[in-house]
LUMDOMI-435524 format. One record per residue (C-alpha): residue in one letter; x, y, z. Coordinates in steps of 0.5 Angstrom, whole numbers, m for minus. Example, Ala and Ser with C-alpha at 12.3 -4.5 7.8 and 13.67 -1.06 7.14 Angstrom:
BEGIN
> res | xx | yy | zz
> a | 25 | m9 | 16
> s | 27 | m2 | 14
This chain:
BEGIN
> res | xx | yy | zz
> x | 215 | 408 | 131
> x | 218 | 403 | 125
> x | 223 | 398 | 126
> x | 228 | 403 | 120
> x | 225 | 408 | 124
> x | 229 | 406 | 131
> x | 235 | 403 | 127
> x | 237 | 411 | 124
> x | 235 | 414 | 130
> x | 240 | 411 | 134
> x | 245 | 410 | 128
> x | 248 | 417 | 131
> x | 250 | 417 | 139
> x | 248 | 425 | 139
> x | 241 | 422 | 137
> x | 240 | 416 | 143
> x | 238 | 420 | 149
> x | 233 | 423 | 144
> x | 232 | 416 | 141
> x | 230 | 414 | 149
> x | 226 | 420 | 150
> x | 220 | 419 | 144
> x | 221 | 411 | 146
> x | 219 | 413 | 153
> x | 213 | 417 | 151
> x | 211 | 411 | 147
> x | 212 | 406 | 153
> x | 208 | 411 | 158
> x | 202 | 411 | 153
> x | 201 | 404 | 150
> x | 201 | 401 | 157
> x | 196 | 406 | 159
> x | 193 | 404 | 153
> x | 192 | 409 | 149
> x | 191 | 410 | 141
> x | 198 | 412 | 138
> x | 197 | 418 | 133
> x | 200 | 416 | 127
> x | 207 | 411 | 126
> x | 212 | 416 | 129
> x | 208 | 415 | 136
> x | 208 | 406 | 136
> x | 213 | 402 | 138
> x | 216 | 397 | 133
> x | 211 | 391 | 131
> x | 216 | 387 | 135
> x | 216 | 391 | 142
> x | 209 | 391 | 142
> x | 207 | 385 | 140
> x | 213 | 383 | 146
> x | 210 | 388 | 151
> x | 203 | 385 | 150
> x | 205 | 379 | 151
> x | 208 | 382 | 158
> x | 201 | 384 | 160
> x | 198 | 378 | 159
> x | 204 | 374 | 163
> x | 202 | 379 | 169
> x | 210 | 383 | 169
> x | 209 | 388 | 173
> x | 213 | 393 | 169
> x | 215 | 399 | 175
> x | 217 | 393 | 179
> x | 225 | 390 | 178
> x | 223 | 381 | 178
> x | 223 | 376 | 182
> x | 229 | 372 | 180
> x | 229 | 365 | 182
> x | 236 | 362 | 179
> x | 238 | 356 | 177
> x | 242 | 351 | 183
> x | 249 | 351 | 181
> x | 249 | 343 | 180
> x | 243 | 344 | 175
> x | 248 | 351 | 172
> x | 254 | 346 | 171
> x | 248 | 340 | 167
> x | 246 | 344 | 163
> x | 252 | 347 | 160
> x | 255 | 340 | 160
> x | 249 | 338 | 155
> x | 248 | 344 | 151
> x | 252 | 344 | 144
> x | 253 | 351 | 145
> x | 259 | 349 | 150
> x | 262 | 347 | 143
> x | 262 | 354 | 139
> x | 264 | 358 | 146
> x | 271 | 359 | 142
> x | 267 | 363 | 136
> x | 263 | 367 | 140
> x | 269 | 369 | 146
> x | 272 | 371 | 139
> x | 267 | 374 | 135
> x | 264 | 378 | 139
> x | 268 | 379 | 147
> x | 273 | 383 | 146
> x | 269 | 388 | 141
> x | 264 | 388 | 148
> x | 269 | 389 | 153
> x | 272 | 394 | 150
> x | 265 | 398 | 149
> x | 263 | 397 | 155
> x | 258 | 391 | 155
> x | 257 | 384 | 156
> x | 256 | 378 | 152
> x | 251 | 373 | 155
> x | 249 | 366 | 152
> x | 243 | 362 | 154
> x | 240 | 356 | 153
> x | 233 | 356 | 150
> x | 228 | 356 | 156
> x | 232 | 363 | 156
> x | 236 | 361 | 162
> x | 243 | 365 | 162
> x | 249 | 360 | 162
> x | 255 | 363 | 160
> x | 256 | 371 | 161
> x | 263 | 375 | 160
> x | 265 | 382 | 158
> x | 266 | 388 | 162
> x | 266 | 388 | 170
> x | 263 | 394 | 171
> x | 257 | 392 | 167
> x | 258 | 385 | 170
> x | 256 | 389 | 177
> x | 251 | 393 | 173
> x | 247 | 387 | 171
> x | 248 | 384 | 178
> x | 243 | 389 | 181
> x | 238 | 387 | 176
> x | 239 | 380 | 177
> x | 241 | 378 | 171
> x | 246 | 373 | 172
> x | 249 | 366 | 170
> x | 243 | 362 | 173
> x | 238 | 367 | 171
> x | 231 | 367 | 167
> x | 231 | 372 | 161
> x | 225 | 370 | 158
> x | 219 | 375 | 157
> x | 215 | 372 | 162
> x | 219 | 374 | 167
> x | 223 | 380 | 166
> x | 219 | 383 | 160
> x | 221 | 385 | 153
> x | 228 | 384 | 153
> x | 233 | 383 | 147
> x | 234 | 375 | 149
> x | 226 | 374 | 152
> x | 224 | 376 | 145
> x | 228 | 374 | 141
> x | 227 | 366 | 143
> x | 220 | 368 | 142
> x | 221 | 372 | 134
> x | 226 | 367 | 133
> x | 230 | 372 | 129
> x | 235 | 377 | 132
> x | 232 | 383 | 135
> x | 235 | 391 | 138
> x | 231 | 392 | 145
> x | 234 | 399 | 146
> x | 233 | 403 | 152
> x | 224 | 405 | 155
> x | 223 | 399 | 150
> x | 225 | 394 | 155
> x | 218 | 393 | 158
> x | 221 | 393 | 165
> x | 223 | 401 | 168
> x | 229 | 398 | 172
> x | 232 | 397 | 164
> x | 232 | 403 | 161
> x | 239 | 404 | 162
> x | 240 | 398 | 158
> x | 241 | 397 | 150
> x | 241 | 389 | 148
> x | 242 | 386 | 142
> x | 241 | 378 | 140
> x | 241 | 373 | 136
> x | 237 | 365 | 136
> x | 243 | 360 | 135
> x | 239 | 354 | 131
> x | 242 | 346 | 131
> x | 243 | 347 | 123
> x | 242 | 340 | 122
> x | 234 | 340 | 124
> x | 233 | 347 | 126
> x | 232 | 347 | 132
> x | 233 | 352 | 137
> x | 238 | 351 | 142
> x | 239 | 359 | 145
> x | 241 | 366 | 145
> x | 248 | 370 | 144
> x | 246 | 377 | 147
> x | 251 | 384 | 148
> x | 248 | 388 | 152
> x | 251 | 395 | 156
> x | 248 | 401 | 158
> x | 245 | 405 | 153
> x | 248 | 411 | 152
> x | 255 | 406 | 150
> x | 251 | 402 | 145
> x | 253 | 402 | 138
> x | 248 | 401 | 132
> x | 253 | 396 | 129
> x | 252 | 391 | 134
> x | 245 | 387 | 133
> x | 249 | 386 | 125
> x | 256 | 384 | 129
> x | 252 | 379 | 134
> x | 248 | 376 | 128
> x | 254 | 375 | 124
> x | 257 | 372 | 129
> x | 251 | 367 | 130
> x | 252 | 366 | 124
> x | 259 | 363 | 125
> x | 258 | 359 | 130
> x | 252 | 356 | 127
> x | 257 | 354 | 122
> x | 262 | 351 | 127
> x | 256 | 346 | 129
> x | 255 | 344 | 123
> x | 262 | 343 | 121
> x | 264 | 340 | 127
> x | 257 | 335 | 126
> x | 261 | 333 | 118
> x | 267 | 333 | 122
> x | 263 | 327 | 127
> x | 260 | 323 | 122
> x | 266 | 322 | 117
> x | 270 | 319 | 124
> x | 264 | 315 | 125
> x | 264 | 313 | 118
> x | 271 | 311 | 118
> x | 270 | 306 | 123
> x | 264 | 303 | 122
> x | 267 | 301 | 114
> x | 271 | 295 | 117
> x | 264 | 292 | 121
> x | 260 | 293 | 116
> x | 265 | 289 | 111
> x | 265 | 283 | 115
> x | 256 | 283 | 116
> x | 252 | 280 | 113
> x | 245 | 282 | 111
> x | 241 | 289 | 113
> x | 245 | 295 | 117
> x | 245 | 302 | 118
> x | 251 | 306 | 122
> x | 248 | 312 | 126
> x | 250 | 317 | 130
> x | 247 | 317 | 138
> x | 242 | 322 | 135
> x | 240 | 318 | 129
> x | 243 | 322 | 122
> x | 245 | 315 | 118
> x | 252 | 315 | 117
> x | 253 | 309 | 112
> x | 248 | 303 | 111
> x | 249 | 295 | 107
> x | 243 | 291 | 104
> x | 238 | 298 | 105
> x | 236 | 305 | 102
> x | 239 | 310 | 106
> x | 234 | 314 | 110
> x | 238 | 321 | 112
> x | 236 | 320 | 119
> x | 233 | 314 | 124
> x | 228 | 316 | 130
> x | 232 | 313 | 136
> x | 230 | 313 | 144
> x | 232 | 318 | 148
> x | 236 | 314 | 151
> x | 238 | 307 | 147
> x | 241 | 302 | 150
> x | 244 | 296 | 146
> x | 240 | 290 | 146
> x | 234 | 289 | 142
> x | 229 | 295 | 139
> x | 224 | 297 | 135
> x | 224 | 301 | 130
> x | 218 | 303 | 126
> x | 222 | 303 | 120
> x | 224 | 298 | 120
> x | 222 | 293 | 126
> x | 225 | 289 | 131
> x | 233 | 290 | 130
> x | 239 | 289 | 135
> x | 243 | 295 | 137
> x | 250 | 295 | 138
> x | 255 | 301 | 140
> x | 260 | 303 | 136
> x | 266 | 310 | 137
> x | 261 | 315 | 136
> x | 255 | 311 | 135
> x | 251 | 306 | 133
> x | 251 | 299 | 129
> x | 243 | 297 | 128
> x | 243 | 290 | 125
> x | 235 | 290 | 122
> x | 231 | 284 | 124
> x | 229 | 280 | 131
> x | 235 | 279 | 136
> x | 235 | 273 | 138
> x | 239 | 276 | 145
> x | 241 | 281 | 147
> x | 249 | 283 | 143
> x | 253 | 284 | 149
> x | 261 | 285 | 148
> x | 266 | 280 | 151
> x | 272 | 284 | 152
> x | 275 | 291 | 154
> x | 282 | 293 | 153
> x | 284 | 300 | 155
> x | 291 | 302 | 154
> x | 294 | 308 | 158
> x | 301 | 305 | 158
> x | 303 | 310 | 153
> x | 304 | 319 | 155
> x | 301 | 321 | 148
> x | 294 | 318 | 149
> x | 290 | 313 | 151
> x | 285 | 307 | 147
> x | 279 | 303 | 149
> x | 279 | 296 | 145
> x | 272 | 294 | 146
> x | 270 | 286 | 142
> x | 263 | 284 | 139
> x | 259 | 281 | 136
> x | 261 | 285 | 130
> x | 268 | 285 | 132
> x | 273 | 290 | 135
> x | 274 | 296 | 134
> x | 278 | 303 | 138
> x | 276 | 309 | 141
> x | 281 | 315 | 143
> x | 280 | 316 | 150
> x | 279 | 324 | 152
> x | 284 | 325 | 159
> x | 278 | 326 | 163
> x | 275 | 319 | 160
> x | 282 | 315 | 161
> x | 281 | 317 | 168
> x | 275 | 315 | 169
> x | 275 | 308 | 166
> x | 283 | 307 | 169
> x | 279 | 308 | 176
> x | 274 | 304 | 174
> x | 278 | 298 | 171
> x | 282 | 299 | 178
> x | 276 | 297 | 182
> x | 272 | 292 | 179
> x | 267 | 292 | 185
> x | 264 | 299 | 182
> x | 264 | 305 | 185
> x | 259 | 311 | 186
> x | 259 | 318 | 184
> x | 260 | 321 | 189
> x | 267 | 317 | 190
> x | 267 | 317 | 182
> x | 267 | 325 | 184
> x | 273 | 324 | 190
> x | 277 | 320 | 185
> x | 278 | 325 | 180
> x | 277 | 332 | 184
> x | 278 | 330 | 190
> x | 270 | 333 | 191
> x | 266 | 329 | 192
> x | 260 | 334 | 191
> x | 262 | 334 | 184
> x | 257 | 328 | 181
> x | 253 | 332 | 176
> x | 260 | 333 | 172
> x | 261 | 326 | 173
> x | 254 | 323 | 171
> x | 256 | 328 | 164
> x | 262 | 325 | 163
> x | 259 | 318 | 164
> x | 254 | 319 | 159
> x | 258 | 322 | 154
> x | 262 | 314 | 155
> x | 257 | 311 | 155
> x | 255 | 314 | 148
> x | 261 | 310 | 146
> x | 261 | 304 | 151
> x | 254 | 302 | 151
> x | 253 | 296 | 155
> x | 260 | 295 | 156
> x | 258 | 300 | 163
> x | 253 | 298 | 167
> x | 251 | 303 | 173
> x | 249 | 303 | 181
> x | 254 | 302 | 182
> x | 258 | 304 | 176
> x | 262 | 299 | 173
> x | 264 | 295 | 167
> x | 258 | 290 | 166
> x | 258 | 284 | 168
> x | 262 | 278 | 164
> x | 266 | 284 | 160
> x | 273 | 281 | 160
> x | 278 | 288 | 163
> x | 285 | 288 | 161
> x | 288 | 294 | 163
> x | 294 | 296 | 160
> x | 300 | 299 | 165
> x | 306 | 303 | 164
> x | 312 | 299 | 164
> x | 314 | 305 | 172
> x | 307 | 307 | 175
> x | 309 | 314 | 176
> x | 308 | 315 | 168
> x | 301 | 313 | 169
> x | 297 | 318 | 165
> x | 302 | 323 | 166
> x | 298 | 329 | 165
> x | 293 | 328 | 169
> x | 291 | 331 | 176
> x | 286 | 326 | 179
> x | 288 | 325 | 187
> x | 286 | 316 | 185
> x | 291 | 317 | 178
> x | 296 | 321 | 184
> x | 295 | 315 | 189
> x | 295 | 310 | 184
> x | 302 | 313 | 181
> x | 304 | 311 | 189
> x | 303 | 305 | 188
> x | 296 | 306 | 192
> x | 288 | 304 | 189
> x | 283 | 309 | 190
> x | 281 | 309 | 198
């Protein structure tokens, strides 16, 4: 059976019950292992090379798998850190409300194939939930067979798994259809979106809405990354104007920005996780490596010492925002500060003694179980910050200069926020 083959079977809903018939009867025969008579009687080169590989993974395909999800704190990480947090708006539009309305889900995963993110139909929601698939599970093809979301991470192109094609029986009731996301600016594979719902629901339509939608939100990574570039690209204009010699302005994920005395590469090859001080680059050798809002200013040729900055002033005195003016040897510059971030340095300006992630936790939540959320949130400032926090516990490093600038009334303290050390603070108290 041709890829053209299923995709005009199942085009007409009289045709799908039918459709899942013959796909059946191809099913039982390829995994006993018999020959198919012609191309009518052979899955499409994508489910048997998907039901291969199931076989070779040991699936055992009239069994329901062993689901083994993620701990919730492990969930809650890896939705912070994954780039498609940043695109849920353009898939919600895209495709949610056309899924709820058919009776269907859209799932996000990430690209190990584990589901972050999952809406749509509470029936359907239900239906899954027998199945296990659920936010935390693992929807790869070594554990749950040929599946739309498994195989398409594998194909790396948008793939229909339409009823008996699914590898396991338990998932024949279903019709999924998803699509890869890609980084676009170096390819890599981030996840999956996927709709998925009962079969006979199912519209022929779906896999070309869910690869458009893709295809979207592609875009919006790609426009929110020029978006990024130019901010730091403004910031970076007066440093560079007061230096001398070699430097480049990078991104925290090495794309160059802006350059002085150098040919311009696109991008440098950072560490994992750059600290400010002196580095090795093989470009370039040793450099020193100074934060910027959104970046890095690497200065080519041996540091002496280490470059640490002098003087932080963060201002929350005001009800429209909030900054963080941070003084260097490459001179001052200031950060916008997010409500979450002006909580979390308001706090730790408060108390120069430093604080701990769980009382970080408490501080801002009153939980104080919630330290993965705040270890992401202080790895997001530190990308701006750099050496200025230093950690166990967490705090402004040491000979850093706070100024912390007040309301002239503490009940205007960060008027919006919601944090119980904001709360107390506004009450005249510190953080207990």
């Amino acid at each position: 059976m041709s890829d053209s083959t299923i995709d005009s079977a199942i085009w007409s809903a009289q045709e799908v019950r039918a459709t899942a018939r013959r796909i059946a009867t191809v099913r039982e025969a390829a995994l006993a292992g018999g020959a198919p008579g012609g191309p009518a009687d052979a899955p499409r080169a994508v489910i048997g090379a998907s039901w291969r590989r199931a076989l070779d993974s040991g699936v055992d395909p009239d069994a329901d798998p062993a689901q083994q999800p993620l701990p919730v704190a492990e969930l809650e990480y890896r939705r912070q850190k994954s780039q498609l947090a940043a695109v849920l708006p353009v898939l919600n539009e895209g495709l949610l409300a056309a899924a709820d309305a058919a009776q269907q889900i859209m799932v996000v995963t990430d690209a190990e194939g584990r589901v972050l993110w999952r809406e749509g139909s509470a029936p359907v929601r239900r239906m899954a939930d027998r199945l296990g698939f659920d936010k935390g599970a693992d929807w790869t093809e070594q554990v749950v067979g040929t599946n739309a979301i498994g195989t398409a991470l594998v194909a790396r192109r948008p793939v229909l798994v339409h009823s008996a094609e699914h590898f396991v029986r338990s998932h024949h009731q279903w019709t999924c259809a998803a699509a890869p996301l890609h980084d676009p600016r170096d390819g890599r594979l981030l996840g999956t979106v996927d709709v998925s719902g009962p079969a006979q629901s199912f519209h022929p339509t779906t896999l070309s809405l869910v690869s458009a939608v893709a295809r979207l939100a592609e875009g919006e990574l790609r426009t929110r990354h020029h978006r990024s570039l130019e901010r730091l690209r403004s910031s970076a204009a007066p440093v560079l104007a007061r230096l001398g010699g070699q430097a480049l302005v990078v991104d925290p994920n090495g794309w160059v920005v802006a350059v002085t005395g150098l040919t311009p590469p696109d991008r440098l090859a950072l560490p994992k996780a750059p600290a400010a001080g002196p580095l090795w680059l093989p470009r370039y050798g040793m450099c020193a490596l100074e934060p910027l809002p959104g970046g890095w200013l690497i200065r080519v040729g041996r540091a002496e010492r280490e470059p640490v900055p002098s003087r932080v002033v963060l201002d929350v005195s005001r009800r429209d925002g909030s900054t963080v003016t941070v003084s260097g040897p490459a001179g001052s510059w200031s950060h916008e500060l997010s409500p979450r971030h002006a909580e979390l340095l308001f706090v730790l300006a408060a108390q120069p003694q430093g604080r701990t992630a769980a009382e970080l936790a408490q501080d801002l939540f009153g939980d104080a179980g919630r330290t993965v959320t705040v270890r992401a949130e202080l790895s997001r400032l530190r990308r701006h910050l750099g050496s200025v926090l230093a950690h166990r516990p967490y705090r402004f490093a040491d000979g850093v200069e706070v100024e912390l600038r007040l309301p002239a009334r503490p009940g205007r303290l960060l008027p919006h926020s919601l944090a119980p050390a904001v709360a107390a603070a506004r009450r005249g108290r510190p953080p207990s």
